[in-house]
N, C-alpha and C positions, 0 to 999 in steps of 0.2 A: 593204622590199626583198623580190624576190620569188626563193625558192631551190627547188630540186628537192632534196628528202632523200632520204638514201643509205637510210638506215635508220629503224626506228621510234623517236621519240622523244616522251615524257610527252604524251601526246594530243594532235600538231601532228600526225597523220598518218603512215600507212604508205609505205613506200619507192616511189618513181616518181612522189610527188605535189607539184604547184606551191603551194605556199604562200606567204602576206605577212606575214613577221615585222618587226621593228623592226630598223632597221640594225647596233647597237651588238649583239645578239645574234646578228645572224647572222655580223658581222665580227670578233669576239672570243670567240664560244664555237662554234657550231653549224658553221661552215666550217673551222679550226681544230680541232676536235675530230675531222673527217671525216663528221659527223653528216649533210652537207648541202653544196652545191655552189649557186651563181650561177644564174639560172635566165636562161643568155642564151641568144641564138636557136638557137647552135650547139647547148648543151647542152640544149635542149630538144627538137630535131631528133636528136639521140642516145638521147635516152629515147623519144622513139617509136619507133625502131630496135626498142632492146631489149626495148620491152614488147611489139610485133608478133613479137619474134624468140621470148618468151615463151608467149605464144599459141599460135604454133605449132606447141611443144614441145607447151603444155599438150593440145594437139588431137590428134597424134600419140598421146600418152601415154592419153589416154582412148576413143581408139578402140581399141588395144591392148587396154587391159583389156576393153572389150566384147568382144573378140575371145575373150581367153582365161577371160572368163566363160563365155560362151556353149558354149566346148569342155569348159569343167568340170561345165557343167549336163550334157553328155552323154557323160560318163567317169564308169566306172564299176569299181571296183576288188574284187580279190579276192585274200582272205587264206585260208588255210588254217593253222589253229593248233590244239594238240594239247584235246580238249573233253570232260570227264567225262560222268557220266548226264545226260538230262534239256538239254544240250546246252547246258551251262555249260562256259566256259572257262577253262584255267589258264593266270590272266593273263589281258590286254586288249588291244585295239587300241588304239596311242597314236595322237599327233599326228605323233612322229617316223616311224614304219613307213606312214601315207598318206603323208608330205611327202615319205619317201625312194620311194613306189610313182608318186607322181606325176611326180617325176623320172624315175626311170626311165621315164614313156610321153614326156619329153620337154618338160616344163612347170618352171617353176622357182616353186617355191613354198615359203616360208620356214613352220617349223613352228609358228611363233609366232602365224601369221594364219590356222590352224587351229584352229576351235573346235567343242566337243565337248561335246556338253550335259548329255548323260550316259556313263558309261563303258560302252566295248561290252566287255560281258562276255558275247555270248551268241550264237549261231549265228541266222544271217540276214541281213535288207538293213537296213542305216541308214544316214539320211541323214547328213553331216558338213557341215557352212557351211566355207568360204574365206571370209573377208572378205580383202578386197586392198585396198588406198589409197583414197583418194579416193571411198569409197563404194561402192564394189562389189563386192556378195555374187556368190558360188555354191555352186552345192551339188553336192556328190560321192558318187555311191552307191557303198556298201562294202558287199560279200557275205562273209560270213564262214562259213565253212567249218569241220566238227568234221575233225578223225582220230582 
């Protein structure tokens, strides 16, 4: 019998795919469980819908993010925090005080997909990585400032 799975199950395949199971499994556990559905004309003309309608999402969503990489490679942020001799500071720049300056130019960017290789303890420019979804870096220069 040939069914379309909803969902992943034990290495028959990932969700949207037509597969040939034995009847008595697909009629008593895998249809029944919601695991899997009939793989008839109609419902297989509704999974290309979907998986087209997925596509398109997914296309939408990753030209976005080039988008909002590419404005992050040229944003450039500046802190000013209070810096003893030698132009060490008390205290650091986090993750949270980019994520909230990046917001503020207008970017929505989660602190969590700020990474910071080493602590900026010190007056100057370093660079900062964004990793966002799907694989896509940028980088945000941060000028730091004593008073």
């Amino acid at each position: 019998m040939k069914i379309i799975l909803k969902q992943t199950y034990n290495k028959l395949g990932n969700p949207g795919e037509v597969i040939s199971v034995k009847d008595g499994f697909a009629r008593n556990y895998l249809i029944p469980k919601g695991i899997a559905e009939i793989a008839t004309k109609r419902n297989v003309e509704k999974l290309e819908l979907e998986l087209e309608k997925i596509a398109e999402k997914e296309a939408k969503t990753r030209s976005n993010l080039e988008t909002l990489v590419g404005k992050l490679n040229k944003l450039t942020l500046k802190f000013e925090l209070k810096a003893g001799d030698e132009g060490k500071l008390f205290g650091s720049v986090t993750a949270q005080m980019i994520a909230d300056a990046i917001a503020e130019k207008g970017y929505e960017i989660d602190r969590k997909e700020i990474q910071i290789s080493e602590a900026i303890k010190s007056e100057g420019s370093h660079f900062v990585e964004v990793r966002l979804n799907k694989g896509f870096t940028g980088k945000v220069k941060v000028k730091v400032k004593g008073s």
